[in-house]
BAFI-3210 file (N, C-alpha, C; in Angstrom, 3 decimals, decimal comma, padded with zeros to 6 digits):
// residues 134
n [1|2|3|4|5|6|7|8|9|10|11|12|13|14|15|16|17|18|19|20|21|22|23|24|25|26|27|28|29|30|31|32|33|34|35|36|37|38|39|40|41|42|43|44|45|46|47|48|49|50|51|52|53|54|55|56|57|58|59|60|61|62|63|64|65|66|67|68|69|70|71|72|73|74|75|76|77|78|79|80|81|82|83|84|85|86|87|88|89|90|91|92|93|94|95|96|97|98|99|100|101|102|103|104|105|106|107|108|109|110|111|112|113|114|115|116|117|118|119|120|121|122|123|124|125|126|127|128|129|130|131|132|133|134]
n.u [289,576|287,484|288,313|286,756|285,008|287,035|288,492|285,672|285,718|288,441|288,084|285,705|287,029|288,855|287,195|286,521|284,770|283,185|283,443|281,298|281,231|278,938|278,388|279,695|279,121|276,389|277,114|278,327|275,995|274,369|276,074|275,719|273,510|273,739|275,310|275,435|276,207|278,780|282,764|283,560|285,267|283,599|281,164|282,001|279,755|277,818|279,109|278,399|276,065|275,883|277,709|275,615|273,778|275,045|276,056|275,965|272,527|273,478|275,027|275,812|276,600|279,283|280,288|282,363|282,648|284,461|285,064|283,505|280,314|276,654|275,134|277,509|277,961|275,501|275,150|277,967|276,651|276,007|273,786|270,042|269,799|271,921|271,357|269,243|269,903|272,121|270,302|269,088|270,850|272,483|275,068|276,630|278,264|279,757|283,017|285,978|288,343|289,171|288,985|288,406|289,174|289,861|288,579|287,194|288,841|287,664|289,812|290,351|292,501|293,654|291,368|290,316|289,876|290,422|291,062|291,924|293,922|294,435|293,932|294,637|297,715|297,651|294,397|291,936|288,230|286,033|285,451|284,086|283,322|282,588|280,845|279,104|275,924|274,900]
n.v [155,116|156,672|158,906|159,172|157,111|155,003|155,333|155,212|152,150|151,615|152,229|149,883|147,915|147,756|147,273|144,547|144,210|143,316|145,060|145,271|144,992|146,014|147,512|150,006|150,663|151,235|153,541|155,125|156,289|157,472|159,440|160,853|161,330|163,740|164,947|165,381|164,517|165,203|165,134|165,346|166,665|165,186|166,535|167,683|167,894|166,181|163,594|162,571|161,194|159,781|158,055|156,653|155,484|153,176|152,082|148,778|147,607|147,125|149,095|152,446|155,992|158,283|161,594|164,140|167,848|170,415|174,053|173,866|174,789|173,521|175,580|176,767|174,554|174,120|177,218|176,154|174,341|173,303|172,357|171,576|168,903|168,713|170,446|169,697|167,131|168,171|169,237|167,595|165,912|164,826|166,384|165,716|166,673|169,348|170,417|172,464|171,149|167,983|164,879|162,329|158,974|155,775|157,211|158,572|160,597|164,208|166,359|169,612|170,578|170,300|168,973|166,294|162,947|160,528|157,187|156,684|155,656|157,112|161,021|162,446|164,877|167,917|170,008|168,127|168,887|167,318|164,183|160,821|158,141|154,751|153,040|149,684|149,362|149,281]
n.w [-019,216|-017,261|-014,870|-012,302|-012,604|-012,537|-009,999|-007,795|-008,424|-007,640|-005,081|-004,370|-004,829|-002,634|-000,665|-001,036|-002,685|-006,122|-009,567|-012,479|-016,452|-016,792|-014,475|-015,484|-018,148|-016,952|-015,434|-017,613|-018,731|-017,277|-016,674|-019,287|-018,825|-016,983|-018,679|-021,202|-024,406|-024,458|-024,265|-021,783|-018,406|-015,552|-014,205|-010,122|-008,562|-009,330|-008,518|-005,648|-006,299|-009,184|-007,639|-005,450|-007,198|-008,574|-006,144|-004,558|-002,863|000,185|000,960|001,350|001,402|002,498|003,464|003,305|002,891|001,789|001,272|-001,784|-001,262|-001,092|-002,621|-004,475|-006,082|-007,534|-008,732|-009,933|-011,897|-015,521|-015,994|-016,925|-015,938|-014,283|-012,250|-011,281|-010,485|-008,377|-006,451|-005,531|-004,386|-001,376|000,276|002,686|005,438|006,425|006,276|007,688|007,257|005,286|006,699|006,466|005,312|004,612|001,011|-001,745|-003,383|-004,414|-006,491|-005,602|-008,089|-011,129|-011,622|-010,596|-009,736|-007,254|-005,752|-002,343|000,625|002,554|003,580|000,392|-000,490|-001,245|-002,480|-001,202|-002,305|-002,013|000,399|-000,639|001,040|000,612|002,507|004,246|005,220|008,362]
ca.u [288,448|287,148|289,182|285,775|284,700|288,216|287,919|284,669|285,996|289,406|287,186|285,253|287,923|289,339|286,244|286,688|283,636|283,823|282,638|281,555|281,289|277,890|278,837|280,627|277,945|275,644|277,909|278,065|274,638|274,074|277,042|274,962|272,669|273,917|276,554|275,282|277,063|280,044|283,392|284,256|285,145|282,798|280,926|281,812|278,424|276,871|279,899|277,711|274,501|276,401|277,924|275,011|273,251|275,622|276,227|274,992|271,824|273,887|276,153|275,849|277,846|279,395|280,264|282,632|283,010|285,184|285,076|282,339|278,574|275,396|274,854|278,804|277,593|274,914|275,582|278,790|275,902|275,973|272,405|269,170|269,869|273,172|271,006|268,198|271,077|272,627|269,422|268,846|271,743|273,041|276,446|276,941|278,995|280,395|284,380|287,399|289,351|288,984|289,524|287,837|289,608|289,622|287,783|287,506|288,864|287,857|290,932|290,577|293,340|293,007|289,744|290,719|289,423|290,636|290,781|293,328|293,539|294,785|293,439|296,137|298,445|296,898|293,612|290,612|286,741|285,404|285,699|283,318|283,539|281,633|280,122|278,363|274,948|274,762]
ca.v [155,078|157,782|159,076|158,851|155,922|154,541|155,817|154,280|150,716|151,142|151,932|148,802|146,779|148,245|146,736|143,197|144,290|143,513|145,837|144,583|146,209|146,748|148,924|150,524|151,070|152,329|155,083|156,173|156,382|158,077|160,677|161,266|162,311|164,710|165,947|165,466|163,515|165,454|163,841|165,991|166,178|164,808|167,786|166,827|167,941|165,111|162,337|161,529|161,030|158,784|156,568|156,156|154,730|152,131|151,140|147,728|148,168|147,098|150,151|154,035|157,257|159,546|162,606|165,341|168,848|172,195|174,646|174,008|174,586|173,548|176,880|177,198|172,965|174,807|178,017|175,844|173,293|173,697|172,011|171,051|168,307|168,934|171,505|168,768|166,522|169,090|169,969|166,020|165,212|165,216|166,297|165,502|167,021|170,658|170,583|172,691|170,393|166,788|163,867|160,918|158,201|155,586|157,716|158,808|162,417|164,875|167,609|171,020|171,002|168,889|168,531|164,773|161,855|159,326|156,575|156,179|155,110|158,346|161,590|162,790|165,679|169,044|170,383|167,682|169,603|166,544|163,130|160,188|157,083|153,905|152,134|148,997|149,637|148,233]
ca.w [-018,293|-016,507|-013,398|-011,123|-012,159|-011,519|-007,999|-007,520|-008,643|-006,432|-003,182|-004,114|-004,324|-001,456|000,191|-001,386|-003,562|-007,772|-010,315|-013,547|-016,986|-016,579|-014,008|-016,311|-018,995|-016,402|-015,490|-018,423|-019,287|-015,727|-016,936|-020,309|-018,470|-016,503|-019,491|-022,486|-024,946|-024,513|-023,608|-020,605|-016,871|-015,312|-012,980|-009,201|-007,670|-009,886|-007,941|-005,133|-006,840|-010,024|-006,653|-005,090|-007,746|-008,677|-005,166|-003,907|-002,190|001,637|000,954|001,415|001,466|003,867|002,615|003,700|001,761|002,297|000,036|-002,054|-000,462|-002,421|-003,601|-005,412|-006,915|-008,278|-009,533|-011,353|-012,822|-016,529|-017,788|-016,312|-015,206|-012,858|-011,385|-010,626|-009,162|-007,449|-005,994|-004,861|-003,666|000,055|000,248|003,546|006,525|005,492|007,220|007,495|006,324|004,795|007,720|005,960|004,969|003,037|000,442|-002,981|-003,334|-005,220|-005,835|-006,800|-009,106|-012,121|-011,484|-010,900|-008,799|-007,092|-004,189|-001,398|001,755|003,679|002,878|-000,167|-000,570|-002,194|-001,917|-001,835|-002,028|-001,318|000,302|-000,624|001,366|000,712|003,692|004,570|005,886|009,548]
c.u [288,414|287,143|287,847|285,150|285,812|288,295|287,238|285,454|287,066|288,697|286,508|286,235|288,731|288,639|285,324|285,100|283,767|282,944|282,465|281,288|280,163|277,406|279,059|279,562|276,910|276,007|277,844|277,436|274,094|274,881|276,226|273,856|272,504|275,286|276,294|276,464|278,939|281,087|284,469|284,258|283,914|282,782|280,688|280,935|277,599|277,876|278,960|276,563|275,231|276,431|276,875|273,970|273,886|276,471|275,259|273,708|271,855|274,833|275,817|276,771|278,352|280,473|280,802|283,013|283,318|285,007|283,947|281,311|277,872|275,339|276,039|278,583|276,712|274,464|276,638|277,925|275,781|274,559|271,184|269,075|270,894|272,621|270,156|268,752|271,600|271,585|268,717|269,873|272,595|274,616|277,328|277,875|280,294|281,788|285,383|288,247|288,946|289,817|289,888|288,096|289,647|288,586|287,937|287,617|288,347|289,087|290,610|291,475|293,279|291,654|289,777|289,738|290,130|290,949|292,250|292,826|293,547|294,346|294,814|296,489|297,984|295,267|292,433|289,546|285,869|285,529|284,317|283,627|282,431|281,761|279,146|277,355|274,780|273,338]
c.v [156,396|157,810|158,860|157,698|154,811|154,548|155,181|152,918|150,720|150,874|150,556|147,609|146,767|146,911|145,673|142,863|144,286|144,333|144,934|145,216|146,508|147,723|150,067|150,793|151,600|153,384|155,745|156,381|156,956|159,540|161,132|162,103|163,686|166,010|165,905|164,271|163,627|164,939|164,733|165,694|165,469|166,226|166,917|167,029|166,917|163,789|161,716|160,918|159,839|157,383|156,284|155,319|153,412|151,344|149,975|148,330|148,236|148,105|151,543|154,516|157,612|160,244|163,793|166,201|169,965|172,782|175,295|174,081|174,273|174,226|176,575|175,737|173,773|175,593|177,398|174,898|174,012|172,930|172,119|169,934|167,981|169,556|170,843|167,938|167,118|169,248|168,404|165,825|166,101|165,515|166,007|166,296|168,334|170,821|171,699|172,255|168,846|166,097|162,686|160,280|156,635|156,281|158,011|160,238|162,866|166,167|168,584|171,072|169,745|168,535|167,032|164,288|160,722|158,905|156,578|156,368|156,519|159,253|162,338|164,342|166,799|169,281|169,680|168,670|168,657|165,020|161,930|158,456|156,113|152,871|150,850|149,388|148,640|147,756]
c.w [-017,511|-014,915|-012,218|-011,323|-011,877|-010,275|-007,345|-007,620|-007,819|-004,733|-003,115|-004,174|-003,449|-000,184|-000,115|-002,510|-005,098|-007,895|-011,947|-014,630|-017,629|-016,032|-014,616|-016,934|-018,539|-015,853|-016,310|-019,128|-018,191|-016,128|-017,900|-020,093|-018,229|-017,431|-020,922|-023,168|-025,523|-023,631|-022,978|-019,471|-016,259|-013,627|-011,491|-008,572|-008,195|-009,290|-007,056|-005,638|-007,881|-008,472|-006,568|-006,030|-008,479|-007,247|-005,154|-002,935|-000,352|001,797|000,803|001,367|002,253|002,899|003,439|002,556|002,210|000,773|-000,727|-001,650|-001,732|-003,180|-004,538|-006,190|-007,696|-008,542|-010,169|-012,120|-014,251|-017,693|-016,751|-015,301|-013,993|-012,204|-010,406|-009,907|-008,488|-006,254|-004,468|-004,151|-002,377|000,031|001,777|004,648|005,843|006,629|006,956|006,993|006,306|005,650|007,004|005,216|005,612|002,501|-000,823|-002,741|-004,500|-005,201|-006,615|-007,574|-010,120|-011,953|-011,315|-009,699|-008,594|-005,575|-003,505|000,336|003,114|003,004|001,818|-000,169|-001,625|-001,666|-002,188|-001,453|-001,488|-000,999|000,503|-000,091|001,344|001,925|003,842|005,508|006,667|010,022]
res [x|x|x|x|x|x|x|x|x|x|x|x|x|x|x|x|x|x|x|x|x|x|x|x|x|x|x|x|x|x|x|x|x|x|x|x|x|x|x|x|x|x|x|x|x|x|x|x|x|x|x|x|x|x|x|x|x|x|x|x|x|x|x|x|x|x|x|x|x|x|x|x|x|x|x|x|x|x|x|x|x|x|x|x|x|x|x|x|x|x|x|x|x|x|x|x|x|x|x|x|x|x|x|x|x|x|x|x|x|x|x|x|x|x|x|x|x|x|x|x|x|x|x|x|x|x|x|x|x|x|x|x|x|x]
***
């Protein structure tokens, strides 16, 4: 399974929420989109945009990011359509350093993803936390 949509599914069960593997099949028909039908990383300027469309509709984002700005998401976009998500999507609250936890990290190294409760050890670019809309 694919390390971000792993991520995704720990935060929701974090937050006593199931996923099911429809979920799952619309991810990665959401990833297809944005990658073609090749079976690579998944580009993280297209992470919040994938979440938010397989969140519940009582749940949003929040969104901190060092490092990367819009612009460096897309100038690394590699099609049309990462550029068009890139271009959509909010990345939320530009920091010094990553606070926000529980969240899903993204880490610069490994290009990896994943959830935990504190923010982890090495360098995340960005942290995506899912929220109940009050």
């Amino acid at each position: 399974m694919n390390c971000v949509y792993e991520a995704f599914r720990e935060h929701m069960k974090h937050l006593g929420l199931y996923t099911f593997p429809e979920d799952y099949n619309a991810y990665l028909l959401l990833k297809r989109l944005t990658h073609g039908h090749q079976p690579q990383f998944t580009f993280g300027g297209v992470v919040p945009w994938l979440y938010q469309w397989l969140l519940p509709d009582s749940y949003s984002l929040k969104i901190q990011h060092t490092l990367y700005q819009w612009d460096n998401w897309m100038y690394s976009a590699e099609n049309d359509w990462q550029r068009l998500v890139v271009y959509e999507t909010d990345y939320g609250e530009y920091v010094d350093q990553i606070t926000l936890a529980p969240s899903v990290y993204l880490m610069l190294s490994h290009q990896h993803a994943l959830f935990s409760e504190s923010v982890p050890a090495g360098i995340p670019v960005m942290a995506i936390q899912i929220r109940r809309v009050s």
